[in-house]
Structures are given as structure tokens and as C-alpha cells.
N, C-alpha and C positions, 0 to 999 in steps of 0.2 A: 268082777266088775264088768256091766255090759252096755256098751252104748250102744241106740241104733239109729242110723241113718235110711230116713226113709225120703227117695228122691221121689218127686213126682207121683205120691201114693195118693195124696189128698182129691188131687182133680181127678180121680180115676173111683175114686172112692162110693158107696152109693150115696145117693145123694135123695130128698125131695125137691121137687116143684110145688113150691106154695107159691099162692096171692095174697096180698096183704087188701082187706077188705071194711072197711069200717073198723078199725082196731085189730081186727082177728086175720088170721091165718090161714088158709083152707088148703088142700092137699091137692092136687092137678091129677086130676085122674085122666090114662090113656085109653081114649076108643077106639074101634073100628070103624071107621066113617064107609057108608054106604056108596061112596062114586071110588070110582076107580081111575088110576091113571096109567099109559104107558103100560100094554097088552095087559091090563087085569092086573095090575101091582095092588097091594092092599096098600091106601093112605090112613093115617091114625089122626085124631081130632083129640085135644085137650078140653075138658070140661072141670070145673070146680068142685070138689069131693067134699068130704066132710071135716069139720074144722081141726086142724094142729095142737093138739098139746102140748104147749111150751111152758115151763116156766119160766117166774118172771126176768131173772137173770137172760135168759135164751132171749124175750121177747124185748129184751133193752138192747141186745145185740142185733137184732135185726131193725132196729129204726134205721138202719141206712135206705129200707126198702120203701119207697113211700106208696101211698094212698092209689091201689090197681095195678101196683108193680109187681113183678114176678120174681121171685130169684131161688135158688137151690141152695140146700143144707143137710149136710151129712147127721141127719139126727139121730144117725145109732151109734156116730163119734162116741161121745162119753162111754156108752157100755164096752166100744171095743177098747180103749184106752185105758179103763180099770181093768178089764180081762188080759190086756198089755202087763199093764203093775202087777196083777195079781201073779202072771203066770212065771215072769222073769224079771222083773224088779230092776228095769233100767235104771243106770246113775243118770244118764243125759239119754234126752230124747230130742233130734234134728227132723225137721220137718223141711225139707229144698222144695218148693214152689211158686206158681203166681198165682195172685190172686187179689182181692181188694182190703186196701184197708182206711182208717179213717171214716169221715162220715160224704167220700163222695160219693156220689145219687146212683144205682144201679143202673144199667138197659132196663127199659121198662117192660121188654120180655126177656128178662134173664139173660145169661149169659152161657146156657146150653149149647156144645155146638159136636156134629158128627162128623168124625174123618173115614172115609174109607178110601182106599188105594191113593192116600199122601195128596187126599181133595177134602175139601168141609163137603160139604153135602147138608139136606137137608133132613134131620131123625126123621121129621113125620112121615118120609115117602121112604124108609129105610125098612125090610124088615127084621125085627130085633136078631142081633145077632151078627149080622153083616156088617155094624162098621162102629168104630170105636167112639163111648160118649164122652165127652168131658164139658169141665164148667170154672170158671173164676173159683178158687176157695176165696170160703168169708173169713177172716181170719180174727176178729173180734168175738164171733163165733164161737172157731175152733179152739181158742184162748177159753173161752166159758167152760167149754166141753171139758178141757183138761183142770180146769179146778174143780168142779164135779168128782173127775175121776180121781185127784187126788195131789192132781199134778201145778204147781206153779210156773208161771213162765218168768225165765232167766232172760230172755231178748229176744225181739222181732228186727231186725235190720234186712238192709236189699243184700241181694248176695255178694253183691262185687264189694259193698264196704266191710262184709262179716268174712270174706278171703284175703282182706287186704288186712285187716286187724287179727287176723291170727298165724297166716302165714306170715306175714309181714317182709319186706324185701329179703331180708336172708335168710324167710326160708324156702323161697322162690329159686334163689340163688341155689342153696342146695337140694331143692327140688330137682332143677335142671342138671346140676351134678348127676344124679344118678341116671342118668339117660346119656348115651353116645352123641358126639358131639352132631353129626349128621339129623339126629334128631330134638336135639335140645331146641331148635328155633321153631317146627311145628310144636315142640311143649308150649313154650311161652308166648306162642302165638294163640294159642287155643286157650292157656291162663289170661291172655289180654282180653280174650271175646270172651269170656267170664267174669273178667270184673268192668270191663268198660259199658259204660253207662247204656250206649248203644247195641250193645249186644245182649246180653243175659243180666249184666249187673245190675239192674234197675228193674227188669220186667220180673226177676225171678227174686223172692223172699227167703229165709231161714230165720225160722221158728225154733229155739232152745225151752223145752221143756226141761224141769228137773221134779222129782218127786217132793211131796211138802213135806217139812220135818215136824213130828207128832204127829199125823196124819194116816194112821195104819187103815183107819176105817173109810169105807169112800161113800157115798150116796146111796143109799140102800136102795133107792127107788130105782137106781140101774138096773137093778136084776129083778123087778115087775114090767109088767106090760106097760109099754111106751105107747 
């Protein structure tokens, strides 16, 4: 039996940059922009590529994006999540992150943003490599992906209500048991900024996947050119 717990994999995950354009989708392709900043640093320029291949399932989960808006989507999700199933056949699959859900309206340029040395920064004056990227997951999205791949989803809840309903007070209580008494008050001190609304309970989600029953076969077109 193998569950896996993957924290914080989704926003790290690769992702595209599309535009939603008259109906369609187009891929953001990165340039080289010809000016230069700050001794000769290369800046990069976004420009519109060639249109997204989504099906229509995919393209019903991106209406959150409206009409010139930009946003990011893991579109090799599915194939890596049957290649998941395929290779170890998890019971439950947890997904701990943020990201957006429902139908409220994106940034209209995305929600792309670059860390390096514990600062955002800006990607486009970064050069690749130098500093960590991440992005909101869509998580109606990621929910498609995984029916695709084979998978149903069992619950989407914020974190601090999905710790509070399954640890629930006593097992908090014997959580803190097993730690020395000198330290039990930083445990459940660090449990409270997890589930309280204000700290991670609310900005950070868990996503329970579970495999569909009868379902051996998944989306052939996974394993064609995307």
C-alpha cells in the first residue's frame, strides 16, 4: 500500500504561460530582448507563440482566465500522473499547496513570480537558473489532469480544516505526547500556524486524489505528442 505526500511540488512543477485570446490559448514564448540592463545583464521579452492544444475538458477549466489574461498551467500534469499510476499504483495521492480555486478572475499577467536569495525579483532580468520560479496552481485544472490520468478526486479542502478533521483534538493531544515536555509548546505552536486561518490554514490547500475503480486504462493520447 503506498501513499504519497507531495508538499509544495505543484508550484515548482513546469508549467506554461499562455494568453487567452479570442477563445484560444497561445503559449508565451521567452526572448532575448536586444537592450541591456545593469553592466550588460541579458533582459528576456515575452511574445505570443503558437496556439495550446487543450481539450475541451482542459479549456472549461481555464475560463477562470478572462479575455488577454495570462496565467500558467502544468500541461504535462496528466502524462506525469499516469506515469505516477502506472509505475506505483498509489492508494491516496495528497497534494499540500496554494493556489486558486473557484471562478475568481486571475492577475491579468499571471501569477509567475521569481525568488532568489529569500527576495521576488523580477524572471525577466534573471538569468535562467539563478533563482527559483513559481506560480499559483489552478487547481480545477489539476483536478482535470488527474481524471485524464485515471485518478478521481476524494477532496479539495484548505489545509488548516483537512489537519483539524483528521488529526482532530486527540490526536493533537497525542501528537504532542510524543515530544519532551520542553518541546511540546513549540509543537503546537507551529500545529496552530497551520491550521489558523492567518497562517497557512487558509492560503495553503490539500488535494486527495484516489485511483478510479475499473479504470486500468487511462487516456491514450497521454503518451502522443501534447
Amino acid at each position: 500500500r503506498v501513499w504519497v505526500f507531495a508538499h509544495e511540488l505543484l508550484d515548482a512543477f513546469p508549467a506554461e504561460r499562455v494568453l487567452r485570446r479570442e477563445g484560444k490559448f497561445f503559449r508565451f514564448q521567452w526572448c532575448v530582448s536586444k537592450t541591456f540592463v545593469r553592466g550588460g545583464r541579458v533582459v528576456f521579452t515575452e511574445e505570443p507563440g503558437e496556439p495550446v492544444f487543450l481539450f475541451p475538458e482542459e479549456k472549461q477549466a481555464l475560463e477562470v482566465l478572462e479575455e488577454g489574461s495570462v496565467g500558467e498551467v502544468p500541461l504535462g500534469l496528466p502524462r506525469w500522473l499516469s506515469e505516477l499510476r502506472r509505475r506505483i499504483s498509489p492508494e491516496l495521492l495528497y497534494f499540500v499547496d496554494y493556489g486558486r480555486e473557484g471562478k475568481s478572475p486571475w492577475p491579468r499577467e499571471g501569477t509567475l513570480r521569481a525568488y532568489a536569495a529569500h527576495q521576488i525579483v523580477d524572471p525577466k532580468r534573471c538569468v535562467p537558473g539563478t533563482c527559483d520560479l513559481t506560480y499559483d496552481v489552478p487547481w480545477e485544472y489539476v483536478r482535470v489532469a488527474a481524471r485524464r490520468a485515471g485518478f478521481v478526486s476524494v477532496s479539495l479542502s484548505p489545509l488548516g480544516t483537512w489537519l483539524v478533521r483528521t488529526l482532530g483534538e486527540k490526536g493533537m493531544e497525542e501528537l504532542a505526547a510524543l515530544f519532551p515536555a520542553r518541546e511540546s509548546h513549540a509543537l503546537l505552536r507551529s500545529l496552530a500556524y497551520l491550521v489558523h486561518p492567518e497562517g497557512m490554514g487558509e492560503r495553503f490547500a490539500v488535494l486527495v486524489l484516489a485511483p478510479a475503480k475499473g479504470s486500468e486504462r487511462v487516456d491514450s493520447s497521454l503518451f502522443g505528442e501534447y
